[in-house]
C-alpha positions in Angstrom: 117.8 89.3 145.7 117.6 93.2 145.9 116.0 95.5 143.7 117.3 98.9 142.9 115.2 101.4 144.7 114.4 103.4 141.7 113.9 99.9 139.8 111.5 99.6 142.8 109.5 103.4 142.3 110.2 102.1 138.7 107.7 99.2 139.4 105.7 101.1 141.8 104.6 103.2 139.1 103.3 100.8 137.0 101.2 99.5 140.0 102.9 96.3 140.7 104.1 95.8 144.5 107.7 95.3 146.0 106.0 92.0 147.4 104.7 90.4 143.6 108.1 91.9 142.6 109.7 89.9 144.8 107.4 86.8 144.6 108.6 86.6 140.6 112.2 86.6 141.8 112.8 90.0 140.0 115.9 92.1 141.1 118.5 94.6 139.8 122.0 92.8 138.4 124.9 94.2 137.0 125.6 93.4 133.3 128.8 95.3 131.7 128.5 98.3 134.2 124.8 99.0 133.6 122.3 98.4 136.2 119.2 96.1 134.8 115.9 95.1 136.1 116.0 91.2 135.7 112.9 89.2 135.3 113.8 85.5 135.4 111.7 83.1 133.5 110.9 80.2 135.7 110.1 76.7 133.9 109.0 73.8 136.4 110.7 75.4 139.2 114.0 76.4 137.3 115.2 79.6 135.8 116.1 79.1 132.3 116.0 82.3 130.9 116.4 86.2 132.1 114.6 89.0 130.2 116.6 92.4 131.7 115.3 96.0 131.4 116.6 98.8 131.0 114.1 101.3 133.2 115.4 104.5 131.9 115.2 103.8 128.4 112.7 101.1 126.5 115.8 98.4 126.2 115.8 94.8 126.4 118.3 91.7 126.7 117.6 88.3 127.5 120.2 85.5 128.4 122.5 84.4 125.6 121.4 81.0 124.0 119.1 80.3 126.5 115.2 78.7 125.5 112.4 80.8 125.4 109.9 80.0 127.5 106.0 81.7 128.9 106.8 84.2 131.6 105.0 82.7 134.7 105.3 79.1 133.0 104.2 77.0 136.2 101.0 78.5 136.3 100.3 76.1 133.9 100.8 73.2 135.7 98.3 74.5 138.2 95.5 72.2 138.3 92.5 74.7 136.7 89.3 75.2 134.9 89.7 79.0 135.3 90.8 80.5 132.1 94.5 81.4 131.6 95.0 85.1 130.5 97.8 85.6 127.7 99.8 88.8 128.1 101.8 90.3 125.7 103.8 91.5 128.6 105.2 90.4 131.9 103.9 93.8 133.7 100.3 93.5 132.1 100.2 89.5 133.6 101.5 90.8 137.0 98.5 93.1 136.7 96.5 90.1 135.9 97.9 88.1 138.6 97.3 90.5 141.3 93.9 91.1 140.1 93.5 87.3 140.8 93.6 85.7 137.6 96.3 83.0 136.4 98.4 84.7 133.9 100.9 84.2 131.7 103.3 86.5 129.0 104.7 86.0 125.7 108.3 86.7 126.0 109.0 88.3 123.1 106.2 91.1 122.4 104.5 90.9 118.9 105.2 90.6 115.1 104.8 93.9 113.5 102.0 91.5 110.7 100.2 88.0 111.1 103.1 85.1 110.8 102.4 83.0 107.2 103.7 79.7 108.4 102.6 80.8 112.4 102.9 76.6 113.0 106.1 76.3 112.0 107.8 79.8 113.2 110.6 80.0 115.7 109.3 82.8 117.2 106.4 80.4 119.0 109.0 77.7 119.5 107.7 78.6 123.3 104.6 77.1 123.1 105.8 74.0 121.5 107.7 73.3 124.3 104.6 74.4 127.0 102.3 72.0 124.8 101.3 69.3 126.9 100.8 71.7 129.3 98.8 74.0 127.0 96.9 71.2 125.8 95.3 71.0 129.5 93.9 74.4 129.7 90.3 74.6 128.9 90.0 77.8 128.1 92.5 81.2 127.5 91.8 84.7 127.3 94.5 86.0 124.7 94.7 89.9 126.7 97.5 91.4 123.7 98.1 94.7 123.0 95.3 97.2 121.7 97.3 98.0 118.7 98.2 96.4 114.9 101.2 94.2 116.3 99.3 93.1 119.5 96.0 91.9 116.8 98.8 89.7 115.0 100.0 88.2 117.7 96.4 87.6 118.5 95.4 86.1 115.5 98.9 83.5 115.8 98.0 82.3 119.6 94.3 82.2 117.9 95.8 79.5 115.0 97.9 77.7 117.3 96.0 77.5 120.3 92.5 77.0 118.2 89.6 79.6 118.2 87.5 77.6 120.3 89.3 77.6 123.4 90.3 81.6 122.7 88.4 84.9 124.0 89.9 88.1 123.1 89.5 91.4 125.4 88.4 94.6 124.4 89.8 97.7 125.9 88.4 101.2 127.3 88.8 103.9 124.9 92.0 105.9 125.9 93.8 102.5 126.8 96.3 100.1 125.1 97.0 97.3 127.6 95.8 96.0 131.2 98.5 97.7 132.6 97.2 100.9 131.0 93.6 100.0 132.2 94.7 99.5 135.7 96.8 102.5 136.1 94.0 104.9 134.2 90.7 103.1 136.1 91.5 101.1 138.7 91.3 97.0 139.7 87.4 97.1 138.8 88.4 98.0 135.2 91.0 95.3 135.1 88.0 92.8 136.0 85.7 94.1 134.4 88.2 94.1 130.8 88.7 90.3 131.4 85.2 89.4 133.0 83.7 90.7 129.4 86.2 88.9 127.1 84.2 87.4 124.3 84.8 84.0 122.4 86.7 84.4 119.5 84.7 84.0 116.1 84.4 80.4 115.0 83.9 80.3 111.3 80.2 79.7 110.4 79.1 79.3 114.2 77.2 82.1 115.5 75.1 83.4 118.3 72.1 85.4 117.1 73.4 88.8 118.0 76.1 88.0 115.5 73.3 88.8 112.8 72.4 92.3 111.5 69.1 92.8 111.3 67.7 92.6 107.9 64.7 94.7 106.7 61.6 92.9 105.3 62.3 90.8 102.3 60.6 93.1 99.6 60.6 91.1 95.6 59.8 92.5 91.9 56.0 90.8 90.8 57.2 88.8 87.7 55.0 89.8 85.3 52.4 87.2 85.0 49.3 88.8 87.1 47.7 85.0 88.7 51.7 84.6 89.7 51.5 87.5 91.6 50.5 86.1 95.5 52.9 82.7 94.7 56.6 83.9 93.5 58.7 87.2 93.0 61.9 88.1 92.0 64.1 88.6 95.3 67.5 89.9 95.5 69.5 86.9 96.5 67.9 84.1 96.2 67.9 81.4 93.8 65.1 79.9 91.5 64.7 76.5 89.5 62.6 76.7 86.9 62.0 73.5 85.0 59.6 71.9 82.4 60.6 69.8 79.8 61.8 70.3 76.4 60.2 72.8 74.1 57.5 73.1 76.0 57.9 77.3 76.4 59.9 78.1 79.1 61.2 80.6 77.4 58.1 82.3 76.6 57.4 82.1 80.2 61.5 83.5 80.8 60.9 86.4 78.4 57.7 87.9 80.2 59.1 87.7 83.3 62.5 89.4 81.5 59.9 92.3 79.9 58.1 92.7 82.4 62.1 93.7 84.4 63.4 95.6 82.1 60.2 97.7 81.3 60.2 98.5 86.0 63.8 100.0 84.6 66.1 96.7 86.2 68.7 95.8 84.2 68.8 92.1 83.2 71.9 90.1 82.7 70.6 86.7 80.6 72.0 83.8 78.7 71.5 83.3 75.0 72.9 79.9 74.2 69.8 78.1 72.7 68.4 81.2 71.1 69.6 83.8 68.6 70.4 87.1 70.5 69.1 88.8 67.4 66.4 88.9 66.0 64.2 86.4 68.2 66.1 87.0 71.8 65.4 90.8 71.5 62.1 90.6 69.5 60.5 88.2 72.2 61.2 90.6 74.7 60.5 93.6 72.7 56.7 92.4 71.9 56.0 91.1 75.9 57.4 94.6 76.6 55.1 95.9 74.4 52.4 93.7 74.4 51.4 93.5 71.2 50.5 90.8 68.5 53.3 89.4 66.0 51.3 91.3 63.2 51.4 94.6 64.0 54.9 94.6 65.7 57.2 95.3 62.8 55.1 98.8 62.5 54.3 99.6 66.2 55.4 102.9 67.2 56.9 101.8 70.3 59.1 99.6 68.8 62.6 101.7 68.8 61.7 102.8 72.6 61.9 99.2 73.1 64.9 98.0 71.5 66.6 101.2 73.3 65.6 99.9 76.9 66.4 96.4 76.0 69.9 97.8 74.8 70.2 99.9 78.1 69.2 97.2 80.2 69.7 93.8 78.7 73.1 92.6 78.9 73.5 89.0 77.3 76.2 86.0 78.1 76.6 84.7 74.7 78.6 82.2 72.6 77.0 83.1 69.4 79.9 85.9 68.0 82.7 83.6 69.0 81.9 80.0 68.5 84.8 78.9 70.3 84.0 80.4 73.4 83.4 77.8 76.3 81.4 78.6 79.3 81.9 76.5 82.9 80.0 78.1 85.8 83.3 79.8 87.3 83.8 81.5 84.0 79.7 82.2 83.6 79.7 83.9 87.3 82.9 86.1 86.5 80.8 87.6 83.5 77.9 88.2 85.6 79.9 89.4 88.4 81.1 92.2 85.8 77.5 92.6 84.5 76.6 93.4 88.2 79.2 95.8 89.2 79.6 97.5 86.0 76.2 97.1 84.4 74.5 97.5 87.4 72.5 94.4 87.0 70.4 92.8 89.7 68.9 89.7 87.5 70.9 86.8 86.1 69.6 84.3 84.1 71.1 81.0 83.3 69.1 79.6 80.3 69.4 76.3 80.3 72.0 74.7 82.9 73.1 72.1 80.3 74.3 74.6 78.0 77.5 75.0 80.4 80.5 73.0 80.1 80.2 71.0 83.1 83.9 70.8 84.5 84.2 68.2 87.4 87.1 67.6 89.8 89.1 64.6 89.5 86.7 61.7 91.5 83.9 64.1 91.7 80.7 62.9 90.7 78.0 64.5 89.1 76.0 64.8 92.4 78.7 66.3 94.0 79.5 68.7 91.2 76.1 69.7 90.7 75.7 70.3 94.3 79.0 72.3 94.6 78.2 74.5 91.4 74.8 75.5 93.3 76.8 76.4 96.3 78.8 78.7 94.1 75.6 80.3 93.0 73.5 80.9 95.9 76.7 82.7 97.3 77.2 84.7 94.3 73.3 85.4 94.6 74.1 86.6 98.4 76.8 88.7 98.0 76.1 90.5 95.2 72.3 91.0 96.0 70.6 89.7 92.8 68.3 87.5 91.9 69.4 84.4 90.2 66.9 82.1 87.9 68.6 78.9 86.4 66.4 77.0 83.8 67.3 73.3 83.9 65.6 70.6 82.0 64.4 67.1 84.2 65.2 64.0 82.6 62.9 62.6 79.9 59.5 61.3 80.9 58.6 57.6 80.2 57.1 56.8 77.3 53.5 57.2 77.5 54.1 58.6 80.3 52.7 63.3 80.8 52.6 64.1 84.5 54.2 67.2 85.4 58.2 66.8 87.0 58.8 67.7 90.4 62.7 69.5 91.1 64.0 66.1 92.0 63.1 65.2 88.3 65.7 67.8 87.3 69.0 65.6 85.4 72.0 65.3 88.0 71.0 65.6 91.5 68.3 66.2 94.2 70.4 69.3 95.1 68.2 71.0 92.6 65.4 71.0 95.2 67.2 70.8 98.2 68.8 74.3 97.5 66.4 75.8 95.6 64.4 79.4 97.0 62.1 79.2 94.7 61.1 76.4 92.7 58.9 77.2 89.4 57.6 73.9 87.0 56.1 74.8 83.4 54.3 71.9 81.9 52.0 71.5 79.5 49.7 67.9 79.1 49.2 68.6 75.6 51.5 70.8 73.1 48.9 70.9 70.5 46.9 73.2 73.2 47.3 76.7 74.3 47.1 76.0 77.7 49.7 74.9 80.5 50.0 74.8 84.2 52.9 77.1 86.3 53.6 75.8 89.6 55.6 77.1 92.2 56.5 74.0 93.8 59.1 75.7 96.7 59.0 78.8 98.4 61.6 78.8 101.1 60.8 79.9 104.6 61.0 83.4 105.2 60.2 85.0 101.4 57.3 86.1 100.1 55.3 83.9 98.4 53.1 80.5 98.5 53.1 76.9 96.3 50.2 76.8 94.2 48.8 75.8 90.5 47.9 78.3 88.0 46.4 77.4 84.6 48.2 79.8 82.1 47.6 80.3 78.0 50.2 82.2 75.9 48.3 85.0 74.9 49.1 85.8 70.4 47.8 89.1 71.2 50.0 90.5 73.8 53.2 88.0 73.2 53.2 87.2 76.9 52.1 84.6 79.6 48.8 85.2 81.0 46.3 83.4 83.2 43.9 81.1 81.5 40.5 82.1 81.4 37.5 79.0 80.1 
């Protein structure tokens, strides 16, 4: 086996030696008059395929019909627990080889995108045929090109070989490959590229300086002064709030509302139990306000607020188009628009069982329940708003007035589990202006604290205040 000597300078330049040349069994042939550099590909001691270059131009042929197979197979037979470096090239894994790590190459380069059906393209045929082998190796450092094509061949050894066995190596400015790196800075470089390779991200497994830091949680008071130390409105959470049946949640809903829209945030509510006009908008109006039902109709703030409910109320309804069915997919793609058109950061659901409650085939109510919470706490998260669902427990005994817990709420114990916030209205007696508001949950980490208050719906103001003996 001889090698050409300007195949040899050829090499030389690209900083691999006439003695790993010649280890790999690489030499100059003759094919149809032209004078190639041959790199055979060696699989359990037998040369089944030939990739030839052409040094003088960027051309490549490789033997007729003949398998592909990793560049540097048998390394994987080698009995390891040091990682095994992935090239996209045979010269970058001779760099990596005589840097003293066990390489490998691809030996045909990179697809110009990400493969769609990467499991079942012929393009990796290669490592089907290495996978028993492959299947052995603890650990691989996937060392591709720096550019698009190289990332896509990344992410396909990623899918095939599985992101938990997979680092991925980042390059010096100013460099592309590890041949680059080695020729521009030097073996220490090379080391130091594949000595810093870092795990490749597993989906929902993290280390902690994965995580931005966050600035201090910072909430909206509700409205409802003895409330003030105990809950707040905070972009991206989610709160229960529960009581049962005509008890005045919504009283409590439309303070807390008022009290939104007067701080200028825009408010994105639904009106499925109550008319959006007159007594949806006039509730709000006279908390806004604060004035008594009497003098209301006269009030000389009344058009300034019916203007900045207008500007910053933006209602979910079924009550113009009686055929209009709302599931929670279809109730969070309103919102969504409500948040990036409207500019609203709070969304009220008022009340859960309003929706149409669409479950997969064998899905129970649990599980459907639990899922359609999921879907809100992420939408909560990602869009940065505060999201408050009013949801009615299931019926008290008869005879029976103590105030319901979360778990009480109809369906599932995911209403507690996955609450942020958890608020309870309840009154002992509804012949008496006077009720308790509990915040039963606070989650770790937001402001806030569980506690009792006694409150009284105050005729004079139209809102909730604290109860005073």
């Amino acid at each position: 086996m001889v090698i050409h000597e300007k195949h040899q300078a050829w090499l030389e330049a690209r900083g691999i030696s006439g003695d790993l040349a010649a280890k790999f069994g690489l030499e100059t042939v003759i094919r149809d008059g032209v004078a190639w550099l041959s790199v055979p590909y060696v699989e359990n001691g037998k040369a089944i395929n030939h990739k030839y270059r052409m040094t003088s131009e960027k051309r490549h042929q490789m033997d007729t019909g003949a398998p592909l197979t990793l560049w540097n197979h048998d390394a994987l037979l080698e009995v390891s627990d040091r990682p095994l470096v992935i090239c996209e090239g045979e010269w970058d894994a001779m760099i990596a080889l005589a840097c003293g790590w066990r390489a490998v190459s691809v030996p045909n380069g990179a697809p110009p995108s990400e493969t769609a059906d990467v499991a079942n393209a012929k393009r990796y045929e290669y490592l089907w045929r290495a996978r028993d082998a492959l299947n052995r190796v603890k650990s691989f450092i996937l060392a591709t090109d720096g550019d698009d094509a190289g990332k896509s061949l990344r992410a396909d050894l990623v899918s095939l070989l599985g992101a938990d066995r997979c680092s991925f190596v980042e390059y010096p400015e100013a460099t592309k490959d590890l041949n680059d790196v080695f020729l521009k800075q030097g073996v220490e470089a090379v080391a130091t590229v594949l000595n810093k390779a870092k795990p490749y991200p597993v989906r929902g497994l993290y280390q902690m300086s994965d995580f931005p830091d966050v600035p201090e949680v910072r909430g909206l008071p509700v409205g409802i002064d003895c409330m003030a130390d105990k809950i707040e409105i905070v972009p991206g959470t989610v709160t229960i709030f529960t009581g049962y049946s005509n008890m005045g949640k919504s009283t409590v809903m439309n303070t807390i509302i008022a009290h939104a829209i007067d701080q200028g945030v825009t408010v994105c509510a639904a009106s499925f139990e109550t008319m959006p006009r007159p007594i949806l908008r006039d509730g709000i109006a006279k908390a806004m306000m604060g004035c008594d039902n009497y003098s209301f109709h006269n009030h000389p703030k009344r058009a300034a607020a019916y203007a900045q409910i207008e500007s910053h109320l933006k209602i979910i309804s079924n009550a113009i188009d009686d055929d209009l069915e709302f599931d929670i997919d279809s109730f969070l793609e309103l919102a969504r628009v409500a948040v990036v058109r409207d500019g609203a950061r709070i969304i009220v659901l008022d009340p859960w069982n309003e929706l149409e409650h669409k479950r997969r085939r064998e899905e129970t109510l649990t599980e459907y329940v639990g899922r359609a919470i999921r879907a809100v706490k992420r939408f909560a998260r990602l869009n940065n708003v505060s999201f408050w669902i009013v949801a009615h427990p299931t019926k008290p005994q008869k005879g029976v007035n103590q105030m319901p817990s979360l778990y009480d709420v109809s369906d599932s114990a995911n209403w507690s589990n996955k609450a942020d916030y958890g608020l309870v209205y309840h009154r002992k007696d509804k012949t008496i202006n006077e009720a308790e508001l509990a915040v039963v949950k606070v989650r770790m980490g937001l402001p806030g604290q569980c506690g009792v208050s006694t409150v009284k719906f105050d005729h004079r103001t139209n809102r909730i205040n604290e109860f005073l003996a």
